[in-house]
N, C-alpha and C positions, 0 to 999 in steps of 0.2 A: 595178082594186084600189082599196080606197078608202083617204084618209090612207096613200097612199104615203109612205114613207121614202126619203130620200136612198140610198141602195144600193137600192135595188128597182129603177130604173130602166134599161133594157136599154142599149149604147149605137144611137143614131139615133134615140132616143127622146124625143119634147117631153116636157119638164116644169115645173111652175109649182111652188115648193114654199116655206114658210117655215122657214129655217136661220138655222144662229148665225155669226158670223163669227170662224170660230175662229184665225185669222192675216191681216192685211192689211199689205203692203209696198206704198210707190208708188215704181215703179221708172224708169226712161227706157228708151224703145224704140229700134229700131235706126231710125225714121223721126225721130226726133230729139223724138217726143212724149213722154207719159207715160200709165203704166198702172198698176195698180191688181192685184198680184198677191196673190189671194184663193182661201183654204181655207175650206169653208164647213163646215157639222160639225151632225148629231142622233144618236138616240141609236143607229144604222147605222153610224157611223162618217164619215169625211171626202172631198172631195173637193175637185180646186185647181181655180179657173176666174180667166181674166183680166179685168179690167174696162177694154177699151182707152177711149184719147182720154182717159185721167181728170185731174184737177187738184185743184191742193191740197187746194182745198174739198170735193171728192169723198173725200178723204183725212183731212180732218175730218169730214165728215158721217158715214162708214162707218167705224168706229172696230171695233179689237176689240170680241170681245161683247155686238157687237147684233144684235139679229134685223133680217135681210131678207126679203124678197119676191122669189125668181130666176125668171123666167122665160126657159129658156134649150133647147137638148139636149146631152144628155149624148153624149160621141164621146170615143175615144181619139186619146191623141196622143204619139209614143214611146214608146208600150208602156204609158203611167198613162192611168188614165182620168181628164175634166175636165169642166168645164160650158160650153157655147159660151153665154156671156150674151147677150143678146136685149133684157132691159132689167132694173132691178134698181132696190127702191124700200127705205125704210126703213120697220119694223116699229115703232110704239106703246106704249105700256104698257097703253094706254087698249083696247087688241087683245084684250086677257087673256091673251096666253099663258105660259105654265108654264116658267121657265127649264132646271127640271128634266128637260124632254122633248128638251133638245137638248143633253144630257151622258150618253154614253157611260160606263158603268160597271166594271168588271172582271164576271167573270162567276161569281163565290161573294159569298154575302150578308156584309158586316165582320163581324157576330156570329161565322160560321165563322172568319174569319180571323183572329179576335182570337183563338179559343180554341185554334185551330193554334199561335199564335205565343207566347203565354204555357202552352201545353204543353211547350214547346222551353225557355223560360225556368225552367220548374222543374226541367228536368233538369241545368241550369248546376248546379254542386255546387260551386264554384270561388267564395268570396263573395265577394272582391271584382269578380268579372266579373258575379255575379248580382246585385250591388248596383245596380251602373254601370248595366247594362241597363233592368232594373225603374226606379230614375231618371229615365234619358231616354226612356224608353218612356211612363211616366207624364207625365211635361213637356210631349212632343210628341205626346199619345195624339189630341184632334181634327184636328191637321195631318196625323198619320204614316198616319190611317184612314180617309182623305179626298184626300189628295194624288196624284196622278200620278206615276209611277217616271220620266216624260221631258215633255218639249213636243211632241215629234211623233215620235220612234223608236220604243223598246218599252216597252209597256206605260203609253202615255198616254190614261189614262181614270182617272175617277175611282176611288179604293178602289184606285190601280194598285201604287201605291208599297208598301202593305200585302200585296198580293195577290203581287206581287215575292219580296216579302219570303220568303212562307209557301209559296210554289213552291218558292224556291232552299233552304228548310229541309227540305222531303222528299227533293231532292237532297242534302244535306250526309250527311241521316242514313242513306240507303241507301248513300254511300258509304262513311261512320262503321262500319256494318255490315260489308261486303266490308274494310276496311283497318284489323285493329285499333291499328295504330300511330297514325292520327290520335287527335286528341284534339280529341274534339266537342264539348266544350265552348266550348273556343276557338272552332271551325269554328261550331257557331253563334251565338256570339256574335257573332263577328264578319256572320256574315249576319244578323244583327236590324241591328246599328249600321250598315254599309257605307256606306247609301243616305241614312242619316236626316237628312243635310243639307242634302238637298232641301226639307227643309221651310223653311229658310233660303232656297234657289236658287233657286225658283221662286214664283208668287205663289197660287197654288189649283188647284183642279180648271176649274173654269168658266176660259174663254177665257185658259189661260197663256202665261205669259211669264216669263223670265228675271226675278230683282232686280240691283239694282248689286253686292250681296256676292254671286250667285250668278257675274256675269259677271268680276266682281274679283279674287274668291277660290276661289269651285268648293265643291261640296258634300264632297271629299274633307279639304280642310282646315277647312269647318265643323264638321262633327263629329268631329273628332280636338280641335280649341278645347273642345269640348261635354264630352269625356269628359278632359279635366283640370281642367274647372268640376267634373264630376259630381265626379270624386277626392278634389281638395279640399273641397266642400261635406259627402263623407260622409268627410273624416280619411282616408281612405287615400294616402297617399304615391305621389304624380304620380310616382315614376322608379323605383317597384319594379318589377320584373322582369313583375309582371301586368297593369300598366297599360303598359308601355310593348309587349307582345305586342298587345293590344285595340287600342293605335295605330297599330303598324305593319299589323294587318291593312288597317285603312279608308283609309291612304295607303299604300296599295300595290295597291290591290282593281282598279286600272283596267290595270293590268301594265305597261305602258310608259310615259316620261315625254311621249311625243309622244300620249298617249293620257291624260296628267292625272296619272297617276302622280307620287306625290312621292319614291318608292321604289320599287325592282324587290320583287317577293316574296323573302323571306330564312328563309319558316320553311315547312314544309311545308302546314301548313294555313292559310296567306296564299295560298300558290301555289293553291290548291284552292279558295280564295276566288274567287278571279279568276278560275278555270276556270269554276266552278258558276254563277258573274254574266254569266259571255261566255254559259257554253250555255243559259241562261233567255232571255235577251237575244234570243238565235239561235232557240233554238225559237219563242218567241213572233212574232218578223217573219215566221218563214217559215209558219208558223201562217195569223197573219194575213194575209197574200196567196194562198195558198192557198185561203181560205174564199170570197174571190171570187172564183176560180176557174173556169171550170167544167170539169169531169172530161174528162180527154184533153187537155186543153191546159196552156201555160205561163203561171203566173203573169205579172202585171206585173214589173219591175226592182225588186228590195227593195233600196233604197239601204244599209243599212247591214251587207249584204252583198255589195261591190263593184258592184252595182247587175248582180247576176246574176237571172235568170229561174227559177222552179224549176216542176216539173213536176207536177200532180195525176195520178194513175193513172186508170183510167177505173171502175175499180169501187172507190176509195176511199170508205168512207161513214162512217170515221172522223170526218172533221171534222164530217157532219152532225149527230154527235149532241151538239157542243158549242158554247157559246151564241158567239157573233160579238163578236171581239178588235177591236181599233186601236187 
């Protein structure tokens, strides 16, 4: 095959390939040396390999978000697959290559997803929820259409946090549909806001990372901060009864405090919140493992599903017809 991709590779299989460095840790080994624990990442998605014997310098040279040269085979090892390193050199500028080609994308063009999620925004009838929104939407429209929904869970690829977004909004409104007692408005309000302070928490799509206010403070109380700037900036009164609903949704959205929570769910459609963000979350990991798959067998461990294994069917051809998650 030619210009293989990082997942094309079978395991037991050489490979020689240029990727991006999309997480590197320099850890201590149990022989008392040090290693270099490395997620390498195009636009296939990711995969972790060690770099033993490494030293600091190794740890400055191979920095997040540069491109390498791997020369390694790819093998499983507890159930994940990884790269057995062989030898590993640094990548150029002077190389030409396209930083674009080793960033993972969501799999609907933004244009779609913009027009998904400002469909939802005209149906808010409620003006000061559709003020607030439209607001921070606009403030944070090149981060919130560009950014990642995680650093490595669900939905970290570029366009993910958007793409998040406008999943969990066809969920709200199929179940707006079935329950006429919610009130959608709310319920999608609150799924546009939830997430959006990730654009505070994190630093972009290419080679993320945490900021100090996202590991400080958590995107749950950034934007709950955001939508009483938005209040006050448009004269609505920060403690009316509709702006303090809007808040409690996005500090409560994660349901437990051992889980980020600044509050349990207290209203119905916060509790529904919470649910619809768990099962987007859940579909999409088990999605994504799945897709590498092969039919009859068990997926690898999806960690943020107790690091259970889940099983493809043998004549599933669902997942083939949709474009490739991580």
């Amino acid at each position: 095959m030619i210009n293989k991709k990082l997942l094309d590779y079978n395991d037991g299989e050489e490979m020689d390939i240029v990727v991006m460095l999309k997480d590197a840790q320099l850890r201590p080994s149990r022989n008392g040396k040090q290693y270099l624990m490395l997620y390498f990442s195009d636009s296939s998605g990711v995969i972790r390999g060690n770099y033993w014997n490494a030293s600091a310098s190794d740890a400055e040279l191979f920095k997040v978000g540069s491109l390498v040269e791997v020369n390694g085979r790819r093998e499983e090892y507890q159930d994940h697959p990884q790269i057995r390193i062989y030898s590993m050199r640094l990548v150029g500028p002077e190389e030409g290559y396209d930083m674009s080609e080793f960033v993972n994308s969501a799999p609907i063009p933004v244009s779609d997803l913009k027009n998904e999620i400002n469909q939802k925004v005209d149906q808010i009838a409620n003006p000061n929820w559709k003020r607030v929104v439209k607001y921070l939407l606009h403030k944070f429209e090149r981060q919130f259409f560009s950014f990642p929904a995680g650093k490595s869970n669900h939905h970290a690829v570029k366009n993910g946090l958007a793409f998040h977004t406008a999943t969990m909004l066809k969920d709200a409104e199929a179940i707006a549909n079935n329950y006429p007692q919610v009130n959608r408005e709310l319920l999608y309000a609150g799924c546009i806001l939830h997430d959006m302070g990730k654009v505070y928490e994190m630093t972009g799509p290419v080679a993320t990372k945490y900021t100090a206010e996202g590991n400080l403070i958590g995107h749950l109380v950034l934007i709950d901060e955001e939508i009483v700037l938005a209040a006050d900036e448009l004269n609505i009164d920060a403690h009316s009864e509709d702006i303090l609903l809007l808040r409690h949704m996005v500090i409560s959205h994660h349901g437990l405090p051992e889980y980020g929570a600044a509050r349990r769910p207290a209203t119905l459609e916060a509790e529904l919140l919470h649910k619809i963000d768990d099962l987007d979350a859940t579909v999409y990991a088990i999605t994504n493992a799945l897709q590498h798959t092969v039919p009859g067998e068990f997926s690898e461990m999806v960690r943020s599903k107790d690091n259970r294994r889940f099983y493809r069917p043998k004549h599933d051809n669902n997942l083939d017809n949709f474009k490739k998650l991580e």
